[in-house]
C-alpha positions, 0 to 999 in steps of 0.5 A: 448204546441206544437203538437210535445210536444202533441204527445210526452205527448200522446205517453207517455201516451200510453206508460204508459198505455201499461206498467200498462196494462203490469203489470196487465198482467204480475200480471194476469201471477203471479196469473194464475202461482201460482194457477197452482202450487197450482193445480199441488200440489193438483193433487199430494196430490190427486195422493199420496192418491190414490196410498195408497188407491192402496196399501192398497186395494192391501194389504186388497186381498192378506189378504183376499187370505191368509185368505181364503186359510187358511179356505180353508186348515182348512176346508179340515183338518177337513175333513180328521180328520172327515175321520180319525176317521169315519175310525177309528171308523169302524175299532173299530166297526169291531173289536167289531163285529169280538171279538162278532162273535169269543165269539158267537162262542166260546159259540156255541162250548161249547154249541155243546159240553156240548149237545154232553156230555148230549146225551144218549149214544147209547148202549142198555141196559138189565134189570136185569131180562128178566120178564116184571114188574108185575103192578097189574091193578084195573078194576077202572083203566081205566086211561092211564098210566102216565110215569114219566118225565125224566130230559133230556125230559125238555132239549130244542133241540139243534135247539133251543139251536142255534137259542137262541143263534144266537138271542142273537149274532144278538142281540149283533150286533145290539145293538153294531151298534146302539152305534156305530151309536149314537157316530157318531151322536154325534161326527157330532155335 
């Protein structure tokens, strides 16, 4: 073999080397190329899933906002129902005072006039006989006389009469609150 056929067989032999290292290169670029689309398929995946966990985390607000405004309006509707019928049972208990108080009243007048009607009357009266009555008297009778009690001296004054009946409507309105009171403690639980 000559020198030219050397150089030609070596040159060739170059030659083929740069082509297999080619082709290793070339399959290095396949490689390198589908493992960036197996990247570029898995960042979109991964984009996809954190796009729905965006929405899902945006949805699970707008839920929770709706959710609390909606206690938010139940809670001030309660508070307005409890108003309404605190107001309520104000109104009830006034009522019940003022038909207490316009009873009691009622009552006092009667009393006023039965006590007008039972008072003795103003004229004097004459007896029959202008002699004074002749008792005879025992020296054994040193006692005091005793003078029989009329049925009007057992009667109670009128002052007692009013303040009797003022303690009872006092009474009356107490006892009418404490109810009252007790309901609304009750209606609070």
């Amino acid at each position: 073999m000559t020198k030219a056929q050397e150089a030609t067989s070596a040159a060739q032999k170059t030659a083929d080397e740069k082509a297999d290292a080619l082709k290793a290169a070339d399959a290095k670029l396949a490689q390198a190329k589908q493992e960036l689309a197996s990247a570029e398929s898995n960042l979109s995946a991964k984009q996809a899933a954190l796009t729905t966990a965006n929405e899902t985390l945006a949805a699970a607000k707008q839920e929770k906002t709706a959710d609390a405004q909606k206690a938010l309006e139940a809670d001030k509707e309660a508070s307005a129902a409890d108003k309404a019928a605190q107001s309520k049972l104000a109104s009830v208990n006034k009522e019940a005072a003022d038909l207490a108080l316009t009873e009691a009243k009622k009552h006092l007048a009667i009393l006023e006039a039965l006590e007008e009607a039972n008072e003795p009357s103003e004229t004097p009266t004459t007896p029959s006989d202008n002699k004074p009555s002749e008792t005879p008297t025992t020296p054994s009778d040193n006692k005091p006389s005793e003078t029989p009690t009329t049925p009007s001296d057992n009667k109670p004054s009128e002052s007692q009469n009013k303040s009797a009946f003022l303690a009872g409507i006092v009474a009356l309105l107490a006892s009418a609150s404490l109810f009252a009171f007790g309901r609304r403690k009750k209606n609070e639980k």
